[in-house]
Every structure is written in structure tokens, then in C-alpha cells.
FIFI-82401 format. One line per 2 residues: number of its first residue (from 0); their letters; for each residue x, y, z of C-alpha. Coordinates in steps of 0.1 Angstrom, whole numbers. Example, Ala and Ser with C-alpha at 12.3 -4.5 7.8 and 13.67 -1.06 7.14 Angstrom:
<recs>
0 = AS = 123/-45/78 | 137/-11/71 $
</recs>
This chain:
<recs>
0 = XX = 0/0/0 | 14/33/-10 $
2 = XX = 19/59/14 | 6/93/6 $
4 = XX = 32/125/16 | 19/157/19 $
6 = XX = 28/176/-13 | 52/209/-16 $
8 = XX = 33/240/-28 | 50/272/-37 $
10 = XX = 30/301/-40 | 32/330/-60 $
12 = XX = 16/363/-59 | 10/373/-96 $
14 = XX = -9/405/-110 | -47/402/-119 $
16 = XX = -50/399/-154 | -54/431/-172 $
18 = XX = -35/453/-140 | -7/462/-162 $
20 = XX = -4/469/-201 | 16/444/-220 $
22 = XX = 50/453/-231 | 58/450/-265 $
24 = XX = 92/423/-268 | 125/441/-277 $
26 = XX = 110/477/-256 | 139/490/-239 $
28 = XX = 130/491/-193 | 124/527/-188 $
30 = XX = 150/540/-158 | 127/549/-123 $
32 = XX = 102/580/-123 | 89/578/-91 $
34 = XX = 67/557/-67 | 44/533/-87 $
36 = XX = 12/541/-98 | -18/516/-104 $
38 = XX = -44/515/-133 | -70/500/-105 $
40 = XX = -73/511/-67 | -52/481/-52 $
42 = XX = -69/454/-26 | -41/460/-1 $
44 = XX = -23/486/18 | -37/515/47 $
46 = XX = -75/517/53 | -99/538/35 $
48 = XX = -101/561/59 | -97/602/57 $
50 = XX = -61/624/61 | -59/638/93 $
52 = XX = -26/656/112 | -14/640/143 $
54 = XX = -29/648/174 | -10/628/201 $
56 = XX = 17/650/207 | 6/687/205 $
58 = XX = 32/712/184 | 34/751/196 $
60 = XX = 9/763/168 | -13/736/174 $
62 = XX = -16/741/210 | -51/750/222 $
64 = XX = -55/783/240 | -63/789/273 $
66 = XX = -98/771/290 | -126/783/316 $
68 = XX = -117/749/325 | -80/757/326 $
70 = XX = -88/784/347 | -109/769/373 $
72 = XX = -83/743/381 | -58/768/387 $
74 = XX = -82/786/405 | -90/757/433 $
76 = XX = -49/759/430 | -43/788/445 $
78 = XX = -71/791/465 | -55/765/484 $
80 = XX = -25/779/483 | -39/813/496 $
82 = XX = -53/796/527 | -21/780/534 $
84 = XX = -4/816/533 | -31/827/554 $
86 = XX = -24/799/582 | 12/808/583 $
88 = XX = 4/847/584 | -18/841/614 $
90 = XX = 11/819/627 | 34/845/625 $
92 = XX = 12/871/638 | 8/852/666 $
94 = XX = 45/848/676 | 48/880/671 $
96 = XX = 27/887/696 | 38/866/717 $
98 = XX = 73/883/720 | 55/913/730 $
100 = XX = 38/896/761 | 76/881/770 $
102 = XX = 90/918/764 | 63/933/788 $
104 = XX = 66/904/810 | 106/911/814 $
106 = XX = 96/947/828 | 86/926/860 $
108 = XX = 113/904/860 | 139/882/844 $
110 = XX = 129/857/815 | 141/818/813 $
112 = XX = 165/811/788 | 142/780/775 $
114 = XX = 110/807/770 | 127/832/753 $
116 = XX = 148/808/729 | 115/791/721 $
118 = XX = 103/822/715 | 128/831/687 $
120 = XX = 127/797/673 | 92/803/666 $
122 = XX = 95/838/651 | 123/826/628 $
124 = XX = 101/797/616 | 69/815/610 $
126 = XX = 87/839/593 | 103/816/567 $
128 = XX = 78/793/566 | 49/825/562 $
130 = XX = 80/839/532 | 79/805/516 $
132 = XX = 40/801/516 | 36/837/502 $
134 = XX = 57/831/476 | 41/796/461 $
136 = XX = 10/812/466 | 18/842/445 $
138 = XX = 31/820/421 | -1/802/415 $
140 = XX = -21/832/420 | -2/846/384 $
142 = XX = -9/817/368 | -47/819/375 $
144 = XX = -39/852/363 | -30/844/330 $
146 = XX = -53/816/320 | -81/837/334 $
148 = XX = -73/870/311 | -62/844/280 $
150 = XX = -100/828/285 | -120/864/297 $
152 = XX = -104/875/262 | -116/844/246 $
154 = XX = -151/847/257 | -159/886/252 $
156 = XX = -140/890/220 | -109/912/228 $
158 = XX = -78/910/247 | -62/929/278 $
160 = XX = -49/965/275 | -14/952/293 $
162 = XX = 7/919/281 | 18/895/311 $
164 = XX = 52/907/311 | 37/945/320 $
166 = XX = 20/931/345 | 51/912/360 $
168 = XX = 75/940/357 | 48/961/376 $
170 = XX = 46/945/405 | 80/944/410 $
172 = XX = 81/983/405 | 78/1001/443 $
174 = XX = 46/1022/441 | 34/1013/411 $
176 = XX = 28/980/425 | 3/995/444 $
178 = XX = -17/1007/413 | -15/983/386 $
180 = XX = -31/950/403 | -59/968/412 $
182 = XX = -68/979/375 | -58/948/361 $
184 = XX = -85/925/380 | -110/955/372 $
186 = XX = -105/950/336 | -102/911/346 $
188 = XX = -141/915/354 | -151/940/334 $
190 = XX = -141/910/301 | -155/883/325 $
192 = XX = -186/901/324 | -187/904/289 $
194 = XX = -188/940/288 | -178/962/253 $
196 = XX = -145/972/253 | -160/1002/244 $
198 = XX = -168/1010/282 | -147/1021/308 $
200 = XX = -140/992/336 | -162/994/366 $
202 = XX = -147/978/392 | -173/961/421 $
204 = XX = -173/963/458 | -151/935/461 $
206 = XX = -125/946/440 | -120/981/453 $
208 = XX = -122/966/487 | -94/945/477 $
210 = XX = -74/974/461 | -75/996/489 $
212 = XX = -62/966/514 | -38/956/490 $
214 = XX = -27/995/485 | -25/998/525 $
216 = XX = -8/963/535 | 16/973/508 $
218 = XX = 28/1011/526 | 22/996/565 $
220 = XX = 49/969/552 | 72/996/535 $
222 = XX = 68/1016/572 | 72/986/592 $
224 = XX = 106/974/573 | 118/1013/578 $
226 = XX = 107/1011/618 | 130/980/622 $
228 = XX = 160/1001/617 | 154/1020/649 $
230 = XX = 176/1011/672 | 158/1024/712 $
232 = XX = 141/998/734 | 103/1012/728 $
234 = XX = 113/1015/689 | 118/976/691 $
236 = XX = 88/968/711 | 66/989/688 $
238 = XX = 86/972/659 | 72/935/671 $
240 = XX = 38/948/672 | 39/962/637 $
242 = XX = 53/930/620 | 24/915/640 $
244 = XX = -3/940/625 | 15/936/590 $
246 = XX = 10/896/596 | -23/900/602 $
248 = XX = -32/925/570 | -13/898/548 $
250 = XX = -32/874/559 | -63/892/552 $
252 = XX = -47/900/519 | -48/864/512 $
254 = XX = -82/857/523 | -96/880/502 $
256 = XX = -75/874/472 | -87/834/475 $
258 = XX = -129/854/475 | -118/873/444 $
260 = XX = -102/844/417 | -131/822/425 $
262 = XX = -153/852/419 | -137/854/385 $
264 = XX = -140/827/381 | -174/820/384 $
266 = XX = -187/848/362 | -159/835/337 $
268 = XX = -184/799/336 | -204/801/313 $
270 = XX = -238/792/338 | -235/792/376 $
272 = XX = -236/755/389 | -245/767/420 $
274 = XX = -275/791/408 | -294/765/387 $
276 = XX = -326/754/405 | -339/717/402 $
278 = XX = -370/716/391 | -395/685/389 $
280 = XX = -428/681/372 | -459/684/395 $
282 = XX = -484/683/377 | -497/686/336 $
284 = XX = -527/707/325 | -544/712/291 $
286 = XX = -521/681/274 | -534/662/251 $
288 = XX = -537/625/259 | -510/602/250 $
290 = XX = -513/573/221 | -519/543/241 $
292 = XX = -509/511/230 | -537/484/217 $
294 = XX = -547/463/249 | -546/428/240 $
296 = XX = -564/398/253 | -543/374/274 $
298 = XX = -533/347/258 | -534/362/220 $
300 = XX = -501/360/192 | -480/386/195 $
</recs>
């Protein structure tokens, strides 16, 4: 009985007849011109599916621009990050204070060494701890800044009257830094708003509220840093009680600088979450009745 063996097949791919015009014999091979070309659309090769660029890494012109969305993170940001600077104001206030009880205290009396070095322990930490909290808080604060004008512009139709880098080389300049934040969150709101630029900026309660503390914390620092060069006994004990009272006004600074970015914020959104009302259905008058389906008998095909 003869065995049967599987059988060797070679297989190879050859045109459909047709694909490709015969060559006369004898024609000389023309050199290459390029990437080939079919008469038919071929079977094989990418899917039929529409050109479109690349959109899983982002280049710089194709970046999108600045979000309410964008904006509200940052905001709940440095919100947080206000309230921290807050806390470590207060802190500092508070040792501040402190030293002032030990310094009238000493008028009685002589201090213990322990008291007084925890004392300065504390004032030193507060103080860099309050220096290091102000400034990430800042820092977050000007990025809220900047998303928040980038998407105001966006959504009433023009742009601020300053670029960011005015507005960072004026709060750097002494006096003028007193005067420039202020306008800039007016026109802030007054583009949240959606005002025409055709208007002058308006600036709410809140804002000139904020202006005028920012404005006074600002000079009360300037004359507390020029008080600490005095060199008398009651010059120093006044000196502890200003850094105290300037504690305290940057750390109402803070607060309300936390109340105004969410304020923006909110009128940046496009519908207040928290405004909208739930409503249900009570009741339905003067409707006309529904199309009901056939009733059918139990039992019957379906």
C-alpha cells in the first residue's frame, strides 16, 4: 500500500489579469520615475479612511489656547494655596505677639532662657515658613492670572490692555505695585462680564475693597521694614507689634484674594452650577392624551 506524503506547494503572488499593459518584446526598461502608480485602486495597503494631522503630541501652533476649564483648576490651586499663606500669616502674627507679652513680662522680672529661645525659634520659623508660603501662593495666583485674562479675552472677544510681562515688571516696580493689580483684576471683570470694550471698567465692591487693602498692606509693610532700623528699646517693642499688625493684613490679603479668583472665576463659567434650580414636574394641564398602546387579550399571538 502506497503511502501518501503531503505535497510541496510554492506560492506566487501574480498581477490580476489586465493590472498592467503588455509590453511590446525588444521595448527597452524605462529608468525609475517615481513611486508606482496603479491603473485599478489596489486590494491591499492603509485603510480607507480620511487624512488627518497628528494629534497625540501637540506642536506650539497647534496648542489649544487657554480654558474656563483651565482656569478653574488653577483657581481651586491657588485658593488652596492662599489659605495656606493665610495659616502661616496668622502663625506668625501670633509669635509675634507673643514676644511682646515676654517683652512686657521682662519689665517685672527676668525671663528663662528656655521661653525666650523658644520664643525666637518660633519667630524665625513662621517667618520663613509664612516667606515661603507667600511666595508659592503668588506664584499660583499669576498663573490663574494668566489663563483667566487668555480665557476672559476668549469669551468677550478682545484681549487685555497690558501683556503679562507688564503686568510682572509692575509688580516688582515700588509704588506702582500699588496701582496696577488693582486695574488689572477691574478690567479682569469688566471682560468676564462680557462688557464692550468700548466701556470704561467698573470695578465692584469687592474689587475696590481689595485694592485699597492691598494698597494699605503694601505702605504699612514699607513703614514697618523702615521702623525695624530703629535702634531704642520702645522703637523695638513697637517694631514687634507692627510685624504682627502687618502679619495679620497679609493674611487678610490672602483671604480675600482666594474670594476674588473664585469670583472670576465663576462669572468666567459660562452658567453658575450653584444658581441653577432643580425643578421637577408636579403636575400637567391642558395636554393632550398620549397614544396608548392596543390592549390585547391574554393569551393572543403577538
Amino acid at each position: 500500500m502506497a503511502v501518501l506524503r503531503p505535497m510541496r506547494v510554492d506560492w506566487v503572488a501574480t498581477p490580476p489579469p489586465g493590472a498592467y499593459p503588455h509590453r511590446r518584446p525588444g521595448a527597452p526598461k524605462r529608468g525609475y520615475t517615481g513611486p508606482p502608480s496603479y491603473p485599478v485602486p489596489p486590494r491591499w495597503g492603509f485603510p480607507l479612511l480620511a487624512w488627518r494631522w497628528p494629534t497625540s503630541v501637540a506642536m506650539e501652533h497647534d496648542q489649544p489656547a487657554d480654558t474656563v476649564d483651565q482656569a478653574q483648576r488653577l483657581a481651586r490651586t491657588a485658593s488652596h494655596a492662599l489659605g495656606l499663606a493665610a495659616l502661616t500669616a496668622v502663625w506668625a502674627a501670633g509669635s509675634e505677639i507673643w514676644r511682646y507679652v515676654l517683652l512686657l513680662l521682662s519689665r517685672y522680672g527676668a525671663l528663662s532662657s528656655t521661653t525666650v529661645g523658644v520664643s525666637d525659634a518660633m519667630v524665625v520659623a513662621s517667618s520663613v515658613v509664612t516667606v515661603v508660603a507667600s511666595a508659592t501662593a503668588l506664584v499660583f495666583t499669576l498663573l490663574w492670572l494668566r489663563r483667566a485674562r487668555n480665557a476672559a479675552a476668549a469669551e468677550a472677544g478682545y484681549g487685555p490692555s497690558r501683556s503679562d510681562r507688564e503686568v510682572l515688571i509692575s509688580l516688582v516696580i515700588p509704588g506702582v505695585n500699588l496701582v496696577v493689580p488693582g486695574s488689572v483684576l477691574a478690567e479682569l471683570e469688566h471682560a468676564a462680564l462680557r462688557e464692550p470694550a468700548t466701556t470704561r471698567p467698573k470695578p465692584s465692591k469687592l474689587i475696590r475693597w481689595w485694592w485699597a487693602l492691598w494698597a494699605f498692606t503694601g505702605v504699612f509693610t514699607l513703614f514697618t521694614f523702615v521702623w525695624s532700623f530703629r535702634s531704642s528699646v520702645q522703637a523695638l517693642a513697637d517694631g514687634v507689634l507692627f510685624h504682627a499688625l502687618a502679619d495679620l493684613l497679609a493674611a487678610a490679603v490672602a483671604i480675600l484674594t482666594a474670594v476674588v479668583v473664585r469670583r472670576i472665576t465663576t462669572l468666567l463659567l459660562p452658567v453658575d452650577a450653584g444658581a441653577i434650580r432643580r425643578m421637577r414636574v408636579v403636575d400637567v394641564k391642558d395636554a393632550p392624551p398620549p397614544t396608548l398602546r392596543p390592549v390585547r387579550t391574554s393569551g393572543s399571538p403577538r
